[in-house]
VEXDOGU-389876 format. One record per residue (C-alpha): residue number from 0; residue in one letter; x, y, z. Coordinates in nm, 4 decimals. Example, Ala and Ser with C-alpha at 12.3 -4.5 7.8 and 13.67 -1.06 7.14 Angstrom:
2
0 / A / 1.2300 / -0.4500 / 0.7800;
1 / S / 1.3670 / -0.1060 / 0.7140;
//
This chain:
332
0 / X / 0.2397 / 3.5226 / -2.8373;
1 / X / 0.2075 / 3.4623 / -3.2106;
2 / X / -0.0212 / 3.1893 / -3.2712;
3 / X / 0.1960 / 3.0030 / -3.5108;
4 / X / 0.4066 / 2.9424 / -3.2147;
5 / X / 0.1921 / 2.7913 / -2.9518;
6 / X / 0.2483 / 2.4403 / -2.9394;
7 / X / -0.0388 / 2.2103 / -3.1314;
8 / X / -0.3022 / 2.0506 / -2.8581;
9 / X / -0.2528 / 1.6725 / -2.8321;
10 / X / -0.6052 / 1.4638 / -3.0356;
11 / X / -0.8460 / 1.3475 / -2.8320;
12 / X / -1.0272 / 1.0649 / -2.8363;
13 / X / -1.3365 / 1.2597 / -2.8910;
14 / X / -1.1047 / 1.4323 / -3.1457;
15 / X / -1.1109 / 1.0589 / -3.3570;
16 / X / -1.4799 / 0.9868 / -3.2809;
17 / X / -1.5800 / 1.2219 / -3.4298;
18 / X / -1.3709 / 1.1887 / -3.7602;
19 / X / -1.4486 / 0.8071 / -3.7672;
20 / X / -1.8410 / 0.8919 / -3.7616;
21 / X / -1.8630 / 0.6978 / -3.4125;
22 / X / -1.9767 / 0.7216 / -3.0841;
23 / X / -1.6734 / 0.8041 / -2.8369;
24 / X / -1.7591 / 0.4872 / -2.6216;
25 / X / -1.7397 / 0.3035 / -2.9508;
26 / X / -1.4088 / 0.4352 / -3.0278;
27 / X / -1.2783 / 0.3805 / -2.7044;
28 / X / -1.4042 / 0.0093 / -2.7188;
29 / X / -1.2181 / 0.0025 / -3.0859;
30 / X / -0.8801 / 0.1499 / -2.9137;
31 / X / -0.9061 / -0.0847 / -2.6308;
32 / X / -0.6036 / -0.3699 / -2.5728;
33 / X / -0.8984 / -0.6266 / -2.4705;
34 / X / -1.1196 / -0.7655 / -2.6687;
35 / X / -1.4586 / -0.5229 / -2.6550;
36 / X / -1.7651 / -0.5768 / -2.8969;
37 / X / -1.7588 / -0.3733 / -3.2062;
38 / X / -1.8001 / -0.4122 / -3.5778;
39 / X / -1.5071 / -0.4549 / -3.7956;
40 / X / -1.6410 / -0.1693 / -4.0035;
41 / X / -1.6343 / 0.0710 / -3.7033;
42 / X / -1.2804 / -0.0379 / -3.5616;
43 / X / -1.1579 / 0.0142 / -3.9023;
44 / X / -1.2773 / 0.3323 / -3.9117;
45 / X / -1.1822 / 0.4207 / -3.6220;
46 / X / -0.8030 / 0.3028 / -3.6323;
47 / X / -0.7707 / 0.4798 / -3.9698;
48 / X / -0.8552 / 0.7957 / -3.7762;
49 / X / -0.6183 / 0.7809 / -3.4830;
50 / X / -0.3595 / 0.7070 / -3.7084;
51 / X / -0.4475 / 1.0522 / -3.9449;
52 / X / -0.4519 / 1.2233 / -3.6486;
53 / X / -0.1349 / 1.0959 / -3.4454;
54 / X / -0.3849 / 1.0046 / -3.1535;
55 / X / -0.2344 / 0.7607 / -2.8797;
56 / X / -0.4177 / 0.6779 / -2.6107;
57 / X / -0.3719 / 0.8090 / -2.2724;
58 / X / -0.2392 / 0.4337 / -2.1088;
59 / X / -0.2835 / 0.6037 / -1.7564;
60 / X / -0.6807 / 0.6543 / -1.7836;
61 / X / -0.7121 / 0.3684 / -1.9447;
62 / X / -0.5320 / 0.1957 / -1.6440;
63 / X / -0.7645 / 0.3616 / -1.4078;
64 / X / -1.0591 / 0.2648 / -1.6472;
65 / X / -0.9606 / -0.1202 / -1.5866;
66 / X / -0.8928 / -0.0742 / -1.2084;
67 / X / -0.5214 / -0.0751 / -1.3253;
68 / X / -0.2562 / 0.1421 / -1.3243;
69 / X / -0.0104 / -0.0716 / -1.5419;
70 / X / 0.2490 / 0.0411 / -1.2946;
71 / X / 0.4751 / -0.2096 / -1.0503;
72 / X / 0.6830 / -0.0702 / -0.7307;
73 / X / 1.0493 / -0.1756 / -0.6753;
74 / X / 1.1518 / -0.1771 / -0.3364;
75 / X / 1.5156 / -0.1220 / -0.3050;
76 / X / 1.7693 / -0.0643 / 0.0112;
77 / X / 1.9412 / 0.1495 / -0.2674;
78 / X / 2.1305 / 0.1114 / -0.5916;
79 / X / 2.5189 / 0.1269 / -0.5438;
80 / X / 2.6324 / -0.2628 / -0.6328;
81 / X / 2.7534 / -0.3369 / -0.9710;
82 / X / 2.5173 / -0.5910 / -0.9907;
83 / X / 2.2408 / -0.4098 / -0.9297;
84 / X / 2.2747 / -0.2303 / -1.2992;
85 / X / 2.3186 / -0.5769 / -1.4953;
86 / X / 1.9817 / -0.6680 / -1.3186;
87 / X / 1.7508 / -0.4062 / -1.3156;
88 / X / 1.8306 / -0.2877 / -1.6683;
89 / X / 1.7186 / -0.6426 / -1.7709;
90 / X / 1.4195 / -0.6353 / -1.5080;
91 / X / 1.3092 / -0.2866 / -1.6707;
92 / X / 1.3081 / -0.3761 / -1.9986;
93 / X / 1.1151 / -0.7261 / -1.9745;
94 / X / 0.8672 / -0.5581 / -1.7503;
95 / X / 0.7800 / -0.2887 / -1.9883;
96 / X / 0.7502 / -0.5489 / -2.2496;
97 / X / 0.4950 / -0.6535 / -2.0957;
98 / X / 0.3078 / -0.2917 / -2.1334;
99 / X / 0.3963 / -0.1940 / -1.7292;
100 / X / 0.6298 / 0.1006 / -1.6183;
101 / X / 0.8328 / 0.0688 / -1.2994;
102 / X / 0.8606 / 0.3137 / -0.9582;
103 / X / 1.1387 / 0.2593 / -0.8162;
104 / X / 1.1216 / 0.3168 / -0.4197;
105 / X / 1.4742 / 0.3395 / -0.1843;
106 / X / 1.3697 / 0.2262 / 0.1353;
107 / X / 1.7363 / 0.3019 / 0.2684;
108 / X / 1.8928 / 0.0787 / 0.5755;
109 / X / 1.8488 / 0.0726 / 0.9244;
110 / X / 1.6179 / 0.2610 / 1.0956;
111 / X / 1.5779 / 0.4519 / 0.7970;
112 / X / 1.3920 / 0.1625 / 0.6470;
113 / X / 1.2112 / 0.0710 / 0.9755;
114 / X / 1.0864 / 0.4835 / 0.9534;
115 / X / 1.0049 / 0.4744 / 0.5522;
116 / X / 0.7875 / 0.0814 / 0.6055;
117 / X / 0.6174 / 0.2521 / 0.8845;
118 / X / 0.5515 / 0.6074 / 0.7464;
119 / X / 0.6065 / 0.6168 / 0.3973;
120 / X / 0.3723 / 0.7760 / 0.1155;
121 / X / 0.2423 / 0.4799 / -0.0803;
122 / X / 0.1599 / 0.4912 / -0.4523;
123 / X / -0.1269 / 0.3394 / -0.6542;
124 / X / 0.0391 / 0.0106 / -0.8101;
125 / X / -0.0353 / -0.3174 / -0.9906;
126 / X / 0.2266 / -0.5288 / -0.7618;
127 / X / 0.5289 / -0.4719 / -0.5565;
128 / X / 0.8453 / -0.6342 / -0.6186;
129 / X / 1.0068 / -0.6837 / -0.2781;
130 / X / 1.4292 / -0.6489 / -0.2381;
131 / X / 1.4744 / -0.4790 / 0.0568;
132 / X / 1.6390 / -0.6239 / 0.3359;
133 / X / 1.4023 / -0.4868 / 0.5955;
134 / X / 1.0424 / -0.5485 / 0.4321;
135 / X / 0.8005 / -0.7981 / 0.5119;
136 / X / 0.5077 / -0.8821 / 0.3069;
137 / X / 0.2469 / -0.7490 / 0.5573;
138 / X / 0.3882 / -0.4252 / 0.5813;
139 / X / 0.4025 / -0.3851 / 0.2071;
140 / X / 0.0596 / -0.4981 / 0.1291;
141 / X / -0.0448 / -0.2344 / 0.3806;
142 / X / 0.1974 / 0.0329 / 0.2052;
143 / X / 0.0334 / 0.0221 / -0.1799;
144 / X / -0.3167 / -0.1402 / -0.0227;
145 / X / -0.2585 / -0.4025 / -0.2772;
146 / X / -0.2059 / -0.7888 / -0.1935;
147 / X / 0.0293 / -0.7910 / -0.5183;
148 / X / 0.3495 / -0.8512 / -0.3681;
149 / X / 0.6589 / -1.0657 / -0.5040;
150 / X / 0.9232 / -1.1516 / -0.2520;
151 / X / 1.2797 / -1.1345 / -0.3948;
152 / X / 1.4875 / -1.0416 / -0.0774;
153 / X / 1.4736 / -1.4237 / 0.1141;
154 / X / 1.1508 / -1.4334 / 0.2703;
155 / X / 0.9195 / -1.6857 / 0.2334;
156 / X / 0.5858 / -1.5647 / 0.3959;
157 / X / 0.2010 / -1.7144 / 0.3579;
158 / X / 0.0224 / -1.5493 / 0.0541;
159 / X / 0.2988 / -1.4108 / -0.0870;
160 / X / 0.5281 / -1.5812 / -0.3915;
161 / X / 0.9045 / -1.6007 / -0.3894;
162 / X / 1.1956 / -1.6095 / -0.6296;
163 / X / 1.5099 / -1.6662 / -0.4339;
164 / X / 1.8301 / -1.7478 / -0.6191;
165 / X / 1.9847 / -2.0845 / -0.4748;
166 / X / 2.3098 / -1.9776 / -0.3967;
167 / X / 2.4120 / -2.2681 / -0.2297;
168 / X / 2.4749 / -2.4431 / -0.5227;
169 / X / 2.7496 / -2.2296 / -0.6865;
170 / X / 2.9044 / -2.1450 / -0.3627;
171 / X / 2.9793 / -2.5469 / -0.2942;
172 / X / 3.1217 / -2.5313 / -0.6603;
173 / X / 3.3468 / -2.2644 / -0.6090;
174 / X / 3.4833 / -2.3867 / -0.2503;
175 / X / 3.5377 / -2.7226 / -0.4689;
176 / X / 3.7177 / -2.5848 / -0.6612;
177 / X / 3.9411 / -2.4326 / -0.4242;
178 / X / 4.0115 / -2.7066 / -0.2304;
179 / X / 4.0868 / -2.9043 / -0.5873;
180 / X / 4.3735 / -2.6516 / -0.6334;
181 / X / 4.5336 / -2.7523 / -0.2663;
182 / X / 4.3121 / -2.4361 / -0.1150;
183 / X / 4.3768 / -2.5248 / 0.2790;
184 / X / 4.2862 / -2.1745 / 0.4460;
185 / X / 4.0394 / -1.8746 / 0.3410;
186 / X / 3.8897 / -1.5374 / 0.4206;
187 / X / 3.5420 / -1.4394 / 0.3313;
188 / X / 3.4971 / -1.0654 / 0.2719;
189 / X / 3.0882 / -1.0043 / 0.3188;
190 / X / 2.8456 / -0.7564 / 0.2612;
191 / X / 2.5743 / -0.6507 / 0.4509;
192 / X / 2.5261 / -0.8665 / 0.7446;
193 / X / 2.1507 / -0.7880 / 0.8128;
194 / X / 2.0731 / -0.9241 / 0.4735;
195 / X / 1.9036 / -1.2716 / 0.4625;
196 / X / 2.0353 / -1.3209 / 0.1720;
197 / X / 2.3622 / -1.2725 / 0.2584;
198 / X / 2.3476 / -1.4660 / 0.6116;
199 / X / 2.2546 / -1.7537 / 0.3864;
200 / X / 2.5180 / -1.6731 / 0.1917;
201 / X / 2.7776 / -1.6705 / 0.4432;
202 / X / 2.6400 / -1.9946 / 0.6233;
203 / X / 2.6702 / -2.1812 / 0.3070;
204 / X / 3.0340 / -2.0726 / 0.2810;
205 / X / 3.1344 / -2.2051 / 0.6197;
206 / X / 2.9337 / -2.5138 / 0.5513;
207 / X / 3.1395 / -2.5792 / 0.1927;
208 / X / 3.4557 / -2.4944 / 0.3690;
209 / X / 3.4112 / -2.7273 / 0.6389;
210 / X / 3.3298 / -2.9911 / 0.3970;
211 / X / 3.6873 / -2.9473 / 0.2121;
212 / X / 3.8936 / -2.8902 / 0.5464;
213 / X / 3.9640 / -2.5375 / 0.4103;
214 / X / 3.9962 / -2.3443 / 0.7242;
215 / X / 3.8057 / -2.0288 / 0.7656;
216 / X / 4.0932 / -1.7729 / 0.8750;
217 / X / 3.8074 / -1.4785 / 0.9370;
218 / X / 3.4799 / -1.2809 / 0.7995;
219 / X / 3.5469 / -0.9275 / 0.7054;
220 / X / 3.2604 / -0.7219 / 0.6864;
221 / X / 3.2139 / -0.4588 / 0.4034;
222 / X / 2.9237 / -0.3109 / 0.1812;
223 / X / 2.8718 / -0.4977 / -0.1376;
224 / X / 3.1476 / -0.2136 / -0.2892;
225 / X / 3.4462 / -0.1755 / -0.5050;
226 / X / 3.5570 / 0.0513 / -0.2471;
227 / X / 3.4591 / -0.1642 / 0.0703;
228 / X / 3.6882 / -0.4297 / -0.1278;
229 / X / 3.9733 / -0.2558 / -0.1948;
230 / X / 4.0021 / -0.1344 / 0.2073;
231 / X / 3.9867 / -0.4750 / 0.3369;
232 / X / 4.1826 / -0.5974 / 0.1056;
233 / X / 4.4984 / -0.4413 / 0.3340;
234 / X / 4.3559 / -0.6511 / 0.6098;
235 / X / 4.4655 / -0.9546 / 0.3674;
236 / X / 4.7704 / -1.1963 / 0.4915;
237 / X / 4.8882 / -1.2864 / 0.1114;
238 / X / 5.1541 / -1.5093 / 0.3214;
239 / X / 4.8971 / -1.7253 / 0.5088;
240 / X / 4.5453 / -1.7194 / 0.2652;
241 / X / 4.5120 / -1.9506 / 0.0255;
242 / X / 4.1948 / -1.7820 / -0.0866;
243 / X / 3.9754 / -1.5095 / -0.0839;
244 / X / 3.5927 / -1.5592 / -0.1330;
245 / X / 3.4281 / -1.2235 / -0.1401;
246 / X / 2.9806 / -1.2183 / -0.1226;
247 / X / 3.0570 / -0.9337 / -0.4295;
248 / X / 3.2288 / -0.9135 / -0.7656;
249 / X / 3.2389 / -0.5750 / -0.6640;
250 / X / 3.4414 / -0.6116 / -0.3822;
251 / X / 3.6733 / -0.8922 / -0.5789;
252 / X / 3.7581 / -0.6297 / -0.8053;
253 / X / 3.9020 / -0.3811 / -0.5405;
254 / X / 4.1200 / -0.6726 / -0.3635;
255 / X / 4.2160 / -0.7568 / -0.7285;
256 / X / 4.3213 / -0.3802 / -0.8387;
257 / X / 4.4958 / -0.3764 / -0.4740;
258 / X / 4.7074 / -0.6829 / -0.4888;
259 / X / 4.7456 / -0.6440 / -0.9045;
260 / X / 5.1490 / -0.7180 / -0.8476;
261 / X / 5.0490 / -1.1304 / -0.7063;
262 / X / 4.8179 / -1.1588 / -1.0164;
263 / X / 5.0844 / -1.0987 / -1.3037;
264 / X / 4.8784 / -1.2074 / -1.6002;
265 / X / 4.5634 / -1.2064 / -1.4017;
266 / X / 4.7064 / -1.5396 / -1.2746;
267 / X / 4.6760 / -1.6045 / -0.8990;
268 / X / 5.0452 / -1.6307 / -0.7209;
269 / X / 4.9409 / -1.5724 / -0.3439;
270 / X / 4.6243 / -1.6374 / -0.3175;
271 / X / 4.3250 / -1.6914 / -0.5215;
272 / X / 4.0361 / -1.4822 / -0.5539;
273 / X / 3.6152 / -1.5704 / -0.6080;
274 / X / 3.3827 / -1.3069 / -0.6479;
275 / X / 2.9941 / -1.3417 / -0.6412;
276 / X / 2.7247 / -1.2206 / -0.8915;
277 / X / 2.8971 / -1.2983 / -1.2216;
278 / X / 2.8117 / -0.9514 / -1.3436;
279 / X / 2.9434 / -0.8177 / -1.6821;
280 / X / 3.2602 / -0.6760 / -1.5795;
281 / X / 3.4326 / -1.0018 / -1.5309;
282 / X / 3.3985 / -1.1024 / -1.8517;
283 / X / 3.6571 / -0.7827 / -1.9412;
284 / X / 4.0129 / -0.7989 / -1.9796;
285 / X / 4.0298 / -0.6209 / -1.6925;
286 / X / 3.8767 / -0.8436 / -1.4105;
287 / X / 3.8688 / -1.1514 / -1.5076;
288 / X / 3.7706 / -1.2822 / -1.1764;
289 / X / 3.6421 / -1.6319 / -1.0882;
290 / X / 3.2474 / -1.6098 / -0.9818;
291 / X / 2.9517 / -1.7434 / -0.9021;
292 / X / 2.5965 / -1.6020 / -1.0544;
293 / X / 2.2675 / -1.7338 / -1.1781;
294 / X / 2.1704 / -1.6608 / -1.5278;
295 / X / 2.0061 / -1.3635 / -1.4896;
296 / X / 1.7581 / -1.3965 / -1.8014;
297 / X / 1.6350 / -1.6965 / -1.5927;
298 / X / 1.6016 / -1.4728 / -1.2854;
299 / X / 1.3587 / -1.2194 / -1.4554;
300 / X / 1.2008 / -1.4375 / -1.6992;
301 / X / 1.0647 / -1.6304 / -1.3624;
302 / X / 0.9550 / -1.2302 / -1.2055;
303 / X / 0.7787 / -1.1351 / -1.4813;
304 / X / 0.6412 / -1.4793 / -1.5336;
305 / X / 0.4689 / -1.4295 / -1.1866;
306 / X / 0.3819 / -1.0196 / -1.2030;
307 / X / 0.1507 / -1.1722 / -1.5165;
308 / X / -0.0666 / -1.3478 / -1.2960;
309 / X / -0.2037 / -1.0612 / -1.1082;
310 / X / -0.4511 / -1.3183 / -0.8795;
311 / X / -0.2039 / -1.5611 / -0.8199;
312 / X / 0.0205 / -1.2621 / -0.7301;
313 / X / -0.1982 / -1.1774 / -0.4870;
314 / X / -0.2946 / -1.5306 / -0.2971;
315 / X / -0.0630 / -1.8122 / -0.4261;
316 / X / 0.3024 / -1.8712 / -0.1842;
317 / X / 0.4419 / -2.0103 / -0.4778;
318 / X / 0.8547 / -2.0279 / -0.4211;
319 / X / 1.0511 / -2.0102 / -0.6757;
320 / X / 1.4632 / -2.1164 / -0.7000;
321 / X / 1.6831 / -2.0137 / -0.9655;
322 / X / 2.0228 / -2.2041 / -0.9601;
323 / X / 2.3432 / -2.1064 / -0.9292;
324 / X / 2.6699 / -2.2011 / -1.0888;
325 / X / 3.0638 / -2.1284 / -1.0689;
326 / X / 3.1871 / -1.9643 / -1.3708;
327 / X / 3.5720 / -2.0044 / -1.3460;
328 / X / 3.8167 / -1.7390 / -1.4946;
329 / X / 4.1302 / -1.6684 / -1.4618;
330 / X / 4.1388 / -1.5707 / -1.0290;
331 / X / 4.1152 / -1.8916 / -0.9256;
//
């Protein structure tokens, strides 16, 4: 192969010690993030020559160097919901603003997840951030051998922080504002059943609802899904529901694109029609549906607020709510 065309080797950081006129352990001490002893001559020197020679340092090493890896696990059931995107595009990008990378881990559903907690290959992280339905803090800490571990999926456990969105709030200002509209009967179209999260979810529905003598006609059972939505939505009695409170914008949207000819105008003529998350699509043209959602920059800012207090992390059971609120469009 000609030699013009082999690809340039990468500087070292032996490679800039050597132009700076410095040790390598002083030029690694000059590269460093911390604060390391080292004359202002020298770190001049040597900054000068990892910028001539394009050097960046290898963040990995340097991880390992500080007994970090700068990495954090996401535990996930999977990634299907619509709201899913909104947050973990926002979660990603404050957590690598904060010089960490993110693994993201599917732990699946079911006995799938009972099989993966129990036998699956664990990685060499800073902290675990918990959603799964089906993990407990325990069984995490012994997956990554790491005490780091965040709980975001509902459960509150010794040692182990929290953030748990209070729900409860924005569901008793949606049902409110039902029952200020004459709303007298309702169905409540659910996700995933197993969830603690969503059993909270659902028990503070039937709680507002009983409040505002809104009778509960039945709980349909679906997936968090668009698709989940639009099936149950033929299960629907447009005659007898006043509204329709579904645990997913996702699944409004599908009852919405299903019953499109008793919203003419996106106005509600049947029935009216809440959705849950408050994700970005419902501020479209398209689906303008009623919802209820936290403000998600609130949501993260408190994660990452936590994940940069690695000892805390580790021993504090610090809980965390982020409110809730109704955002009304045009559904309801």
């Amino acid at each position: 192969m000609n030699d013009a065309l082999k690809p340039a080797s990468e500087p070292t950081l032996s490679d800039v010690a050597a132009l700076a006129g410095v040790s390598r352990a002083i030029a690694s001490r000059a590269l460093s993030a911390q604060p390391r002893p080292v004359s202002a001559d020298k770190r001049e020197r040597v900054l000068h020559a990892a910028e001539a020679l394009g050097y960046r340092p290898n963040s990995l090493a340097r991880g390992l160097a500080n007994k970090t890896v700068n990495l954090v696990a996401i535990l996930v059931n999977h990634i299907h919901d619509l709201s899913d995107l909104d947050l973990f595009d926002l979660l990603l990008a404050e957590i690598q603003a904060i010089g960490k990378q993110v693994i993201f881990i599917r732990v699946g559903a079911g006995e799938d997840a009972e099989d993966f907690l129990r036998d699956g290959v664990a990685y060499h992280v800073d902290a675990a951030l918990v959603f799964a339905d089906f993990a407990d803090a325990a069984t995490v800490r012994r997956m990554f051998r790491n005490n780091a571990v965040l709980m975001l999926n509902g459960h509150h456990e010794p040692g182990a922080p929290s953030v748990t969105m209070d729900e409860d709030q924005g569901i008793r200002e949606a049902v409110a504002d039902a029952a200020a509209k004459g709303v007298r009967s309702a169905l409540l179209l659910t996700g995933r059943s197993m969830s603690r999260v969503e059993q909270a979810r659902i028990a503070s529905f039937r709680a507002a609802m009983r409040q505002h003598g809104i009778a509960l006609l039945g709980e349909l059972a679906g997936d968090y899904s668009y698709a989940s939505g639009r099936a149950l939505a033929q299960q629907i009695d447009v005659d007898a529901t006043g509204a329709v409170f579904c645990t997913s914008d996702a699944m409004a949207m599908g009852v919405l694109d299903a019953h499109r000819r008793y919203f003419p105008g996106h106005a509600p003529e049947r029935f009216r029609l809440y959705g849950f998350d408050n994700i970005s699509l419902t501020q479209f043209d398209a689906y303008p549906i009623s919802s209820i959602g936290a403000d998600k920059r609130d949501y993260v800012a408190q994660i990452v607020r936590i994940l940069n207090r690695p000892a805390g992390l580790a021993r504090h059971s610090e809980h965390v709510l982020v409110a809730t609120r109704f955002v009304p469009r045009l559904t309801g």
